[in-house]
C-alpha positions in Angstrom: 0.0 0.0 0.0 2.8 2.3 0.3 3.5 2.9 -3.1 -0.1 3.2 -3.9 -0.5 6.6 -6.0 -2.7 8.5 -3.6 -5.6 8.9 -6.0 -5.5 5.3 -7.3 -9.1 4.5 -8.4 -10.5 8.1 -8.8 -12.0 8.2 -12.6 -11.7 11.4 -14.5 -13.5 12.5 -17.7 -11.4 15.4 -19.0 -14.0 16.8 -21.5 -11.9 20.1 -21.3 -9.8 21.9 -24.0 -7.0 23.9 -24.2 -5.0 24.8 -20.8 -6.6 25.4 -17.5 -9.4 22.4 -17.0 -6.9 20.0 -18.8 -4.1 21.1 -16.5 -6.6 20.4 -13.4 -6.8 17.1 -14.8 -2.9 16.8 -15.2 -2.5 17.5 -11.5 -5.1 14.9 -10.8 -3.2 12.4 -12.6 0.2 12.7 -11.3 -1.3 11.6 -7.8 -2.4 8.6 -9.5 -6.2 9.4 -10.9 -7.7 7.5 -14.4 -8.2 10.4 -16.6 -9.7 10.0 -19.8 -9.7 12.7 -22.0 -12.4 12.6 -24.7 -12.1 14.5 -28.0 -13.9 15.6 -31.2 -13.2 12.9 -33.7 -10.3 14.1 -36.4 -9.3 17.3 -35.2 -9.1 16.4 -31.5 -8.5 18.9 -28.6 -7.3 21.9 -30.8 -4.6 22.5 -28.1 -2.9 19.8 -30.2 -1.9 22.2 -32.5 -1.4 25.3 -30.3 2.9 24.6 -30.6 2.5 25.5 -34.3 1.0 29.3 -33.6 3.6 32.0 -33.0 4.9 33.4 -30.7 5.2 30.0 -29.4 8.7 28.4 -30.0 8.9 25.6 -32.7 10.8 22.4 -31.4 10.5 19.9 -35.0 8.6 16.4 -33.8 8.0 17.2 -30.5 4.6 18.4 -29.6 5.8 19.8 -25.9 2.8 21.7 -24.5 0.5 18.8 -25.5 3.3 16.6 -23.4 3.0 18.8 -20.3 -0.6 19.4 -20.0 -2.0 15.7 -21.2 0.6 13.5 -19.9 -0.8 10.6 -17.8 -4.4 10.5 -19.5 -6.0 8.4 -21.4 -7.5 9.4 -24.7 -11.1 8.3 -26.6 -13.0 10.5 -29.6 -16.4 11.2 -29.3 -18.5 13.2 -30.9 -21.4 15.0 -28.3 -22.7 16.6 -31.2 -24.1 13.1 -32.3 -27.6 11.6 -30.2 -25.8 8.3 -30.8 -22.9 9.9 -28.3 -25.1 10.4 -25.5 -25.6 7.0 -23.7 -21.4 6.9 -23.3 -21.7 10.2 -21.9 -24.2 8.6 -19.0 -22.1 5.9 -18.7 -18.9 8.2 -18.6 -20.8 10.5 -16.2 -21.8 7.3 -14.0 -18.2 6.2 -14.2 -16.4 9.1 -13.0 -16.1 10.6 -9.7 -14.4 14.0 -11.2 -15.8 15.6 -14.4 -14.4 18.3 -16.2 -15.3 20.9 -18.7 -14.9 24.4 -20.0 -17.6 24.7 -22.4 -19.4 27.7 -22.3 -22.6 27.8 -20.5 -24.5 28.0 -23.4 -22.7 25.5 -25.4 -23.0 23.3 -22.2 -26.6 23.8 -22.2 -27.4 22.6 -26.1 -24.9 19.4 -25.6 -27.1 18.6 -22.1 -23.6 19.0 -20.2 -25.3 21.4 -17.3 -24.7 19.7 -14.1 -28.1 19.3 -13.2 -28.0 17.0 -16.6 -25.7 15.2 -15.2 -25.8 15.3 -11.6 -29.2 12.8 -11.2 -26.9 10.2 -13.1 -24.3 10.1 -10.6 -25.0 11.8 -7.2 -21.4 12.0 -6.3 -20.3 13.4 -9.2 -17.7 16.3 -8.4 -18.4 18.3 -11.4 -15.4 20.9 -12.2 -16.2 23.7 -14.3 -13.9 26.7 -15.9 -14.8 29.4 -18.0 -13.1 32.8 -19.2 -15.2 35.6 -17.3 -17.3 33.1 -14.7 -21.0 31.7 -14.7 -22.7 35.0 -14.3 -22.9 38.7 -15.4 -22.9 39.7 -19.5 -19.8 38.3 -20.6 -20.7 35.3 -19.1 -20.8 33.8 -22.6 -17.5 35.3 -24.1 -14.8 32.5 -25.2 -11.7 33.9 -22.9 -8.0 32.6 -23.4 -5.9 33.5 -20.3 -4.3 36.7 -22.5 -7.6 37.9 -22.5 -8.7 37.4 -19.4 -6.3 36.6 -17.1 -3.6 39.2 -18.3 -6.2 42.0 -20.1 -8.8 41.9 -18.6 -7.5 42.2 -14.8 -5.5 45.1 -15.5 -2.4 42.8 -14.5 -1.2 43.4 -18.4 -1.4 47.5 -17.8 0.8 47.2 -15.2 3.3 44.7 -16.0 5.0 47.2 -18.5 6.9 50.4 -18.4 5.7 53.4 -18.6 5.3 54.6 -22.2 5.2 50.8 -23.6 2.7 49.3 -24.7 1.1 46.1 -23.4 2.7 42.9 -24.6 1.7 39.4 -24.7 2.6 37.4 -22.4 3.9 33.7 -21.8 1.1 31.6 -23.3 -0.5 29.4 -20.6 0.9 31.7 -17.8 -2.6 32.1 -16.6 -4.5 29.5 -17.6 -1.3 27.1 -15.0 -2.3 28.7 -11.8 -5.8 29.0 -12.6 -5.7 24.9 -13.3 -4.2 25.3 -9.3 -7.3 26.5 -8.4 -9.5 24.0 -9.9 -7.8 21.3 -8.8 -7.7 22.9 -4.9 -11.6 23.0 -5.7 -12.3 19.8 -6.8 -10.6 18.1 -3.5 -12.3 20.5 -1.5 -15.3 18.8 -2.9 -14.0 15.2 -2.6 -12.9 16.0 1.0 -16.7 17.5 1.5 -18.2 14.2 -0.5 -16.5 12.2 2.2 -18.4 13.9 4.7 -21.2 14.0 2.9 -21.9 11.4 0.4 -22.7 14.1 -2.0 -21.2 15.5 -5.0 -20.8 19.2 -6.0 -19.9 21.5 -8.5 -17.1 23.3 -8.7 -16.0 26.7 -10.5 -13.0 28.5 -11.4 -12.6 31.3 -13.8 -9.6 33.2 -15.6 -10.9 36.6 -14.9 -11.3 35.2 -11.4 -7.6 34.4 -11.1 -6.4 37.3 -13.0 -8.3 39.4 -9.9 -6.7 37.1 -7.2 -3.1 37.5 -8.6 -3.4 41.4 -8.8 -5.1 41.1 -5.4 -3.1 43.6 -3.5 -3.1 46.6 -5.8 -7.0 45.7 -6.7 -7.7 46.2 -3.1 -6.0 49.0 -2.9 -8.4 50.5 -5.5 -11.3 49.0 -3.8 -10.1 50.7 -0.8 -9.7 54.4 -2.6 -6.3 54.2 -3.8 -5.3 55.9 -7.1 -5.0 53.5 -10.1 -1.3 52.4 -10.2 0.2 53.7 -13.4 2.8 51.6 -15.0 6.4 52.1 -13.8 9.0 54.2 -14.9 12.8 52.4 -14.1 14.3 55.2 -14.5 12.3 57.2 -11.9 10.4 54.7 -10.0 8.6 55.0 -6.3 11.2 52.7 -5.0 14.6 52.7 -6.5 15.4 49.6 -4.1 12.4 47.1 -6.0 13.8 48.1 -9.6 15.7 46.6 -12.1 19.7 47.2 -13.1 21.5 46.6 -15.9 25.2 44.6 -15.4 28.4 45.7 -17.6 27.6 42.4 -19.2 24.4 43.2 -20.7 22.2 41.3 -17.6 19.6 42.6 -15.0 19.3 42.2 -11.5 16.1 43.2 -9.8 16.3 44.3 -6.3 13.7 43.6 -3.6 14.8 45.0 -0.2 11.9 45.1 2.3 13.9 46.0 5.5 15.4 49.0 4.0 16.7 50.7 7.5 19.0 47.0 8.0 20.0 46.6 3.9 20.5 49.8 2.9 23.9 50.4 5.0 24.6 46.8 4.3 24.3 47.1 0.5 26.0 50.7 0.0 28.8 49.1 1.8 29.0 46.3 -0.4 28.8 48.3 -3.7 31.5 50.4 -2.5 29.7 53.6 -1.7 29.6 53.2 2.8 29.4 57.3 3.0 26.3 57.4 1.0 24.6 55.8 4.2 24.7 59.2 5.9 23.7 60.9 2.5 20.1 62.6 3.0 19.3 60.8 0.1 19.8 57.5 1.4 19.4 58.2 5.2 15.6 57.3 5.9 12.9 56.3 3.5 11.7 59.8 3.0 14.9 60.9 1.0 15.0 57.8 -0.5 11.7 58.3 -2.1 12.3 61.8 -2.5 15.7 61.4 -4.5 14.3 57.5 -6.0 15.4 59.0 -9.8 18.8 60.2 -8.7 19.4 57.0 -6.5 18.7 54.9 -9.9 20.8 56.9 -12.2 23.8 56.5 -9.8 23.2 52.5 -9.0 23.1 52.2 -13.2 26.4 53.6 -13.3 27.8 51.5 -10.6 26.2 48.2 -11.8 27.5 48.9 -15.4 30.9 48.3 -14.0 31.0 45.1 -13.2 29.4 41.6 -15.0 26.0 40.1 -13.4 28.6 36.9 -12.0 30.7 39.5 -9.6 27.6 41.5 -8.6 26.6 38.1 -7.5 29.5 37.5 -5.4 29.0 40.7 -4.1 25.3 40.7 -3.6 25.4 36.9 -1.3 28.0 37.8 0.7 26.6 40.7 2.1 23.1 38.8 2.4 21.3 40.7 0.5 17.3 40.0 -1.4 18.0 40.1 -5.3 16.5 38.2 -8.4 18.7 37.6 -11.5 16.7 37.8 -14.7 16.9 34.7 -16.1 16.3 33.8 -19.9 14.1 30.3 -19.9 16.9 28.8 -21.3 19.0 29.0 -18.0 15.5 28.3 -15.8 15.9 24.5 -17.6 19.2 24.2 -16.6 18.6 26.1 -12.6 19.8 23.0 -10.6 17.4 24.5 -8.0 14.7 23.3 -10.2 15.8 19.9 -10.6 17.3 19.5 -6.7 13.1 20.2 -6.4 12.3 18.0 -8.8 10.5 20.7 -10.7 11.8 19.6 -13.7 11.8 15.8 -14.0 11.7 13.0 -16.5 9.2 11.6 -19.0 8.8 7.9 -18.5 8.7 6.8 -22.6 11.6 4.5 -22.0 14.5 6.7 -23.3 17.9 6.1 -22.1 18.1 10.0 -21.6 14.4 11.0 -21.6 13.7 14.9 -21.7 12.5 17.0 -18.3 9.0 18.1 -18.6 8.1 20.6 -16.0 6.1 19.0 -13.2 2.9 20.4 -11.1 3.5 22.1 -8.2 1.8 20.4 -5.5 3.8 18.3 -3.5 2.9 15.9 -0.1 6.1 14.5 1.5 4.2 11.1 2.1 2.9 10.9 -1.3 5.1 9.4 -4.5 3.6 11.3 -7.4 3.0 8.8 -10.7 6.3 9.6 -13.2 4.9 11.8 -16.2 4.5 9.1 -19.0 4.0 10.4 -22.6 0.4 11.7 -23.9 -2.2 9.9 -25.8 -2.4 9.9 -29.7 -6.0 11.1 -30.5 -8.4 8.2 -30.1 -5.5 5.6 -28.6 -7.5 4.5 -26.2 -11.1 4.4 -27.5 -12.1 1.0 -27.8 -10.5 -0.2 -24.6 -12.4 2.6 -22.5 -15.7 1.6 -24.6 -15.2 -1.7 -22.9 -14.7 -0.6 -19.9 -17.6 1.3 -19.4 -19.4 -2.1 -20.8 -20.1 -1.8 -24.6 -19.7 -4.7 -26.7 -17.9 -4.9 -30.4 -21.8 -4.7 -31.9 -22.0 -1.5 -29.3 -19.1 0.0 -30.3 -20.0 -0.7 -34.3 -23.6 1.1 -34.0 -21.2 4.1 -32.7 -19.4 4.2 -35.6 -22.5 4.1 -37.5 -24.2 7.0 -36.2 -20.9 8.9 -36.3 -20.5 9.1 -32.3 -16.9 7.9 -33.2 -14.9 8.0 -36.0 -14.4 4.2 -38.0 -11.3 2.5 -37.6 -8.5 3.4 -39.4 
């Protein structure tokens, strides 16, 4: 029993696309869960082909976000737009003690997807629901990538530029990761609540929802009063000691010092400048924030001097809070990351398989399942068929009325 996966026996229908309900699932499976993803015959989830859109970088034969967010499931094609797919949808809704999906309300309500569809089939049925701008309100029914509403529509993308610049996109799937966090916090809530209860629930996350959460400080600010933070200017920011400097060699170090009265003596000593402590400039917060532009223009010319690697010397042995800006390419190498095991190994049998990046929830007591490769479309549709109970005539009378495609 010890190295029993945790959630060993908990079925999953992943009827999600895209990012953030698929990624709930991910998580779900690497504690152990069946997943099976369905998808539209053909095409399949069209996150299958998202690696091919720019900005998103090419790697030839590999299809990685499909790897990282799909890894671990199972998949079958079914298509709910055909009556003949509706009695495997009962008996995947009777199967499964999670559900998943991301459909818009109104979609959800033509394909008879609503919970309360689905609910009197299976009264413990945790049914986990994300959309772009929530359940409610009159953009309920607007189709929302985490760009849109996540980044936009939060105001996080306003302020996570400089002053003059205009918005830019962002990481695709930043978003749409931690808002999968969230859905999969939900849907244990609900197990752990099923346990004392015996009933199921529904459970809902959002984008826009997330987007809020993250900017959650500053947006309560606002709530409270508070002016609307403008984007920053580096080079005359509120805080000269939470900004960003350039090295001789071309590299940025962002400083974070939230004890200023201990750092601040500490770090003018280290950076060569000890008599600026009992400048007025420097002396107390007041004249820092006072003289933040002529604090930034002198720190630029002292960090040009030196390359990011001494700075770094400098920087740790006088204990001080800083954040090199890392490219991604050094983030796969961090060893941090792989002491963590943030980045570790797909399971496909390679004598030197590739890192994929894994979730973020961990348990000390709890082996997660190693990330295995994800499905072809369709690889596992017959055997899940016959798992839920239909027969070869079953499964042919599918293919007939087009529920799912005929064998290649």
């Amino acid at each position: 029993m010890e190295n029993t996966p945790l959630l060993e026996g908990l079925h999953v229908v992943d009827l999600a696309s895209f990012i953030a309900g698929p990624a709930a699932a991910t998580v779900l499976g690497d504690f152990g869960a069946d997943v099976v993803k369905v998808e539209p015959p053909h095409t399949g989830d069209n996150y299958r082909a998202l690696s091919r859109v720019p900005p998103n970088p090419h790697v030839e034969g590999v299809n990685y976000p499909w790897q990282l967010d799909n890894r671990n499931k199972r998949s079958i094609e079914l298509n709910l737009k055909s009556p003949g797919a509706r009695p495997v949808l009962e008996r995947l809704a009777r199967w499964a003690d999670v559900l998943i999906t991301n459909f818009p309300p109104h979609t959800r309500a033509k394909l008879g997807l609503e919970y309360d569809d689905l609910a009197p089939l299976n009264p413990r049925l945790i049914y986990a629901d994300v959309t772009g701008f929530g359940e409610q309100g009159p953009d309920a029914h607007l189709p929302g990538f985490d760009v849109t509403a996540f980044w936009a529509r939060s105001g996080l993308m306003d302020v996570t530029r400089q002053r003059g610049a205009p918005p830019t996109m962002n990481a695709f799937g930043s978003g749409d990761h931690p808002t999968a966090i969230s859905l999969f916090a939900g849907i244990m809530t609900a197990l752990y609540r099923r346990e004392k209860t015996g009933q199921g629930a529904r459970v809902t996350a959002s984008l826009i929802a997330e987007g809020a959460w993250a900017a959650g400080m500053w947006l309560q600010a606002v709530l409270l009063g508070a002016k609307t933070p403008r984007p920053l200017d580096r080079s005359d920011p509120p805080n000269a000691l939470a900004n960003a400097y350039r090295t001789a060699d071309d590299r940025w170090i962002l400083l974070a010092f939230a004890n200023e009265d201990k750092q601040v003596p500490l770090f003018l000593r280290a950076i060569g400048h000890p008599e600026a402590a009992e400048d007025p400039r420097f002396h107390d917060t007041a004249g820092r924030r006072a003289h933040a532009s002529e604090i930034v223009d002198l720190l630029d010319k002292r960090f040009a001097t030196r390359p990011l690697a001494e700075w770094r010397e400098v920087l740790d042995a006088a204990g001080l809070t800083y954040g090199v800006v890392q490219t991604l390419q050094e983030c796969a190498q961090d060893p941090q990351l792989l002491a963590n095991q943030i980045l570790v190994p797909i399971d496909d049998g390679s004598s030197e398989p590739h890192l994929t990046v894994n979730s973020p929830v961990h348990l000390d007591q709890e082996q997660k399942v190693p990330p295995r490769p994800a499905p072809d479309l369709g690889e596992h549709t017959e055997a899940v068929l016959a798992e839920l109970g239909l027969d070869a005539d079953d499964i042919e009378s599918l293919r007939a009325a087009e529920a799912i495609p005929r064998s290649q």
